[in-house]
N, C-alpha and C positions, 0 to 999 in steps of 0.2 A: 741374660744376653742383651747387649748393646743395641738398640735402633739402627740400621743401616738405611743410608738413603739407596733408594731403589737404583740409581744410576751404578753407585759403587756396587751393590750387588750384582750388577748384570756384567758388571764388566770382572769380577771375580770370577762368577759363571763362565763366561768366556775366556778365560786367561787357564782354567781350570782347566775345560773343553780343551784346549789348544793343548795343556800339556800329557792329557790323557792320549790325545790323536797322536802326537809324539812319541809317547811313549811305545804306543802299540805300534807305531812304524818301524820307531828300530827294532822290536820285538818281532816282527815280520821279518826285519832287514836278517836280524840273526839267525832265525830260522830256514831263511833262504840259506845264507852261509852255511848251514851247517846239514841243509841238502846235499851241497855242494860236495862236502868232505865224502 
């Protein structure tokens, strides 16, 4: 495994965060929707 400087690491961290938070929103989104039905 590669050395990563700590900045690149934190902001992978965060970019990651960001698409899990996403993820689980539309995941919500669709389960609203499908309340709906």
């Amino acid at each position: 495994m590669e050395m990563v400087t700590l900045p690149e690491l934190e902001e992978t961290l965060e970019s990651w965060k960001k698409k899990k938070k996403q993820k689980r929103k539309k995941k919500e989104q669709e389960e609203k929707e499908e309340d709906e039905h």
